[in-house]
C-alpha positions as a LaTeX table, in Angstrom:
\begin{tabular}{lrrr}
\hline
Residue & $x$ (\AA) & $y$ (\AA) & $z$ (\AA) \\
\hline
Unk1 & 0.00 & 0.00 & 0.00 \\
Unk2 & 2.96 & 2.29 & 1.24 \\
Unk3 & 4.35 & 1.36 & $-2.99$ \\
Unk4 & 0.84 & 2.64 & $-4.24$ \\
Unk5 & 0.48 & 5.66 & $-1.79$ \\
Unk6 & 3.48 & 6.80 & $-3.12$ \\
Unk7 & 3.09 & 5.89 & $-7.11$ \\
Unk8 & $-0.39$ & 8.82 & $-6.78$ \\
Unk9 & 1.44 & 10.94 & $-4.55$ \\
Unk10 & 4.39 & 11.61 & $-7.36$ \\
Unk11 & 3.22 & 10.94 & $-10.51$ \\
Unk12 & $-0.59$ & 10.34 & $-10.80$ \\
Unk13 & $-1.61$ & 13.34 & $-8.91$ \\
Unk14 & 1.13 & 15.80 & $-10.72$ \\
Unk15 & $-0.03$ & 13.89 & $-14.01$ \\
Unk16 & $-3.76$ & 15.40 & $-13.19$ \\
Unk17 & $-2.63$ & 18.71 & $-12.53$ \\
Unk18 & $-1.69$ & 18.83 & $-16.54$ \\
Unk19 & $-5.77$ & 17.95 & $-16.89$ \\
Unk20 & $-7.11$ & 20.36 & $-15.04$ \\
Unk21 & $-8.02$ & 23.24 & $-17.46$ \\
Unk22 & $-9.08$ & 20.68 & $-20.32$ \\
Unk23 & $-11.20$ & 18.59 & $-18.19$ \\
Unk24 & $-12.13$ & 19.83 & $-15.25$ \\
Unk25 & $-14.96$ & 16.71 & $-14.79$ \\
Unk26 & $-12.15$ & 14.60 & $-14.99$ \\
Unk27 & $-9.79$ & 16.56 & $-12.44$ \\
Unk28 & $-12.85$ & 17.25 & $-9.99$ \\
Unk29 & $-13.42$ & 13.17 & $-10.53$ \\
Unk30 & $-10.17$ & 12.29 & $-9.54$ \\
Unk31 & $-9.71$ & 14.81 & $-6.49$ \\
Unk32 & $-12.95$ & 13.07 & $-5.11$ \\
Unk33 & $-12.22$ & 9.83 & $-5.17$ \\
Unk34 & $-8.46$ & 10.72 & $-3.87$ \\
Unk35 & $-9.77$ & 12.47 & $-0.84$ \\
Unk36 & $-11.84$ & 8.65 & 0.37 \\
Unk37 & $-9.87$ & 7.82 & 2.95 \\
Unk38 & $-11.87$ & 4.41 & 4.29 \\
Unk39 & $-14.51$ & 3.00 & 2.31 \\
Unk40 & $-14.77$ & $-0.26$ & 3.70 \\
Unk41 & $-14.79$ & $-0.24$ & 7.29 \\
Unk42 & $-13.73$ & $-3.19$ & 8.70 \\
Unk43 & $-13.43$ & $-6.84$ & 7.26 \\
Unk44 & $-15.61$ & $-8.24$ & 9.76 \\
Unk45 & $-18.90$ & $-8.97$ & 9.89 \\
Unk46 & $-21.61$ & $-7.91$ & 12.38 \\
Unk47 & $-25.39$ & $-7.12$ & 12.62 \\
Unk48 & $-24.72$ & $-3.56$ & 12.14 \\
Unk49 & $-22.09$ & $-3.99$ & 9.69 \\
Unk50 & $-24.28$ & $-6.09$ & 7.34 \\
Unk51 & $-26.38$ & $-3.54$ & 6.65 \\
Unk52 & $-24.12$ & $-0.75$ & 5.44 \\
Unk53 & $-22.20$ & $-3.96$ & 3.77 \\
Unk54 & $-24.66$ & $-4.49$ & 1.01 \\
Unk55 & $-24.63$ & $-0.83$ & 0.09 \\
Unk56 & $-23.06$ & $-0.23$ & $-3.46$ \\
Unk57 & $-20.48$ & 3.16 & $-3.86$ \\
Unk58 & $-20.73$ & 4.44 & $-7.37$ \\
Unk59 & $-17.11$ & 6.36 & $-7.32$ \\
Unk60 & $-17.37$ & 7.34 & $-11.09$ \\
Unk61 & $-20.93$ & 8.66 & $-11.16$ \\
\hline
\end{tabular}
Protein backbone atom coordinates (compact mmCIF):
# COMPACT_ATOMS: atom_id res chain seq x y z
CA UNK A 1 0.00 0.00 0.00
CA UNK A 2 2.96 2.29 1.24
CA UNK A 3 4.35 1.36 -2.99
CA UNK A 4 0.84 2.64 -4.24
CA UNK A 5 0.48 5.66 -1.79
CA UNK A 6 3.48 6.80 -3.12
CA UNK A 7 3.09 5.89 -7.11
CA UNK A 8 -0.39 8.82 -6.78
CA UNK A 9 1.44 10.94 -4.55
CA UNK A 10 4.39 11.61 -7.36
CA UNK A 11 3.22 10.94 -10.51
CA UNK A 12 -0.59 10.34 -10.80
CA UNK A 13 -1.61 13.34 -8.91
CA UNK A 14 1.13 15.80 -10.72
CA UNK A 15 -0.03 13.89 -14.01
CA UNK A 16 -3.76 15.40 -13.19
CA UNK A 17 -2.63 18.71 -12.53
CA UNK A 18 -1.69 18.83 -16.54
CA UNK A 19 -5.77 17.95 -16.89
CA UNK A 20 -7.11 20.36 -15.04
CA UNK A 21 -8.02 23.24 -17.46
CA UNK A 22 -9.08 20.68 -20.32
CA UNK A 23 -11.20 18.59 -18.19
CA UNK A 24 -12.13 19.83 -15.25
CA UNK A 25 -14.96 16.71 -14.79
CA UNK A 26 -12.15 14.60 -14.99
CA UNK A 27 -9.79 16.56 -12.44
CA UNK A 28 -12.85 17.25 -9.99
CA UNK A 29 -13.42 13.17 -10.53
CA UNK A 30 -10.17 12.29 -9.54
CA UNK A 31 -9.71 14.81 -6.49
CA UNK A 32 -12.95 13.07 -5.11
CA UNK A 33 -12.22 9.83 -5.17
CA UNK A 34 -8.46 10.72 -3.87
CA UNK A 35 -9.77 12.47 -0.84
CA UNK A 36 -11.84 8.65 0.37
CA UNK A 37 -9.87 7.82 2.95
CA UNK A 38 -11.87 4.41 4.29
CA UNK A 39 -14.51 3.00 2.31
CA UNK A 40 -14.77 -0.26 3.70
CA UNK A 41 -14.79 -0.24 7.29
CA UNK A 42 -13.73 -3.19 8.70
CA UNK A 43 -13.43 -6.84 7.26
CA UNK A 44 -15.61 -8.24 9.76
CA UNK A 45 -18.90 -8.97 9.89
CA UNK A 46 -21.61 -7.91 12.38
CA UNK A 47 -25.39 -7.12 12.62
CA UNK A 48 -24.72 -3.56 12.14
CA UNK A 49 -22.09 -3.99 9.69
CA UNK A 50 -24.28 -6.09 7.34
CA UNK A 51 -26.38 -3.54 6.65
CA UNK A 52 -24.12 -0.75 5.44
CA UNK A 53 -22.20 -3.96 3.77
CA UNK A 54 -24.66 -4.49 1.01
CA UNK A 55 -24.63 -0.83 0.09
CA UNK A 56 -23.06 -0.23 -3.46
CA UNK A 57 -20.48 3.16 -3.86
CA UNK A 58 -20.73 4.44 -7.37
CA UNK A 59 -17.11 6.36 -7.32
CA UNK A 60 -17.37 7.34 -11.09
CA UNK A 61 -20.93 8.66 -11.16
Amino acid sequence: MDTARGILKTELDTLIELVKDKDRELYDQYRAVRGIKDLGGSHRRSADSAETASKEVDIAA
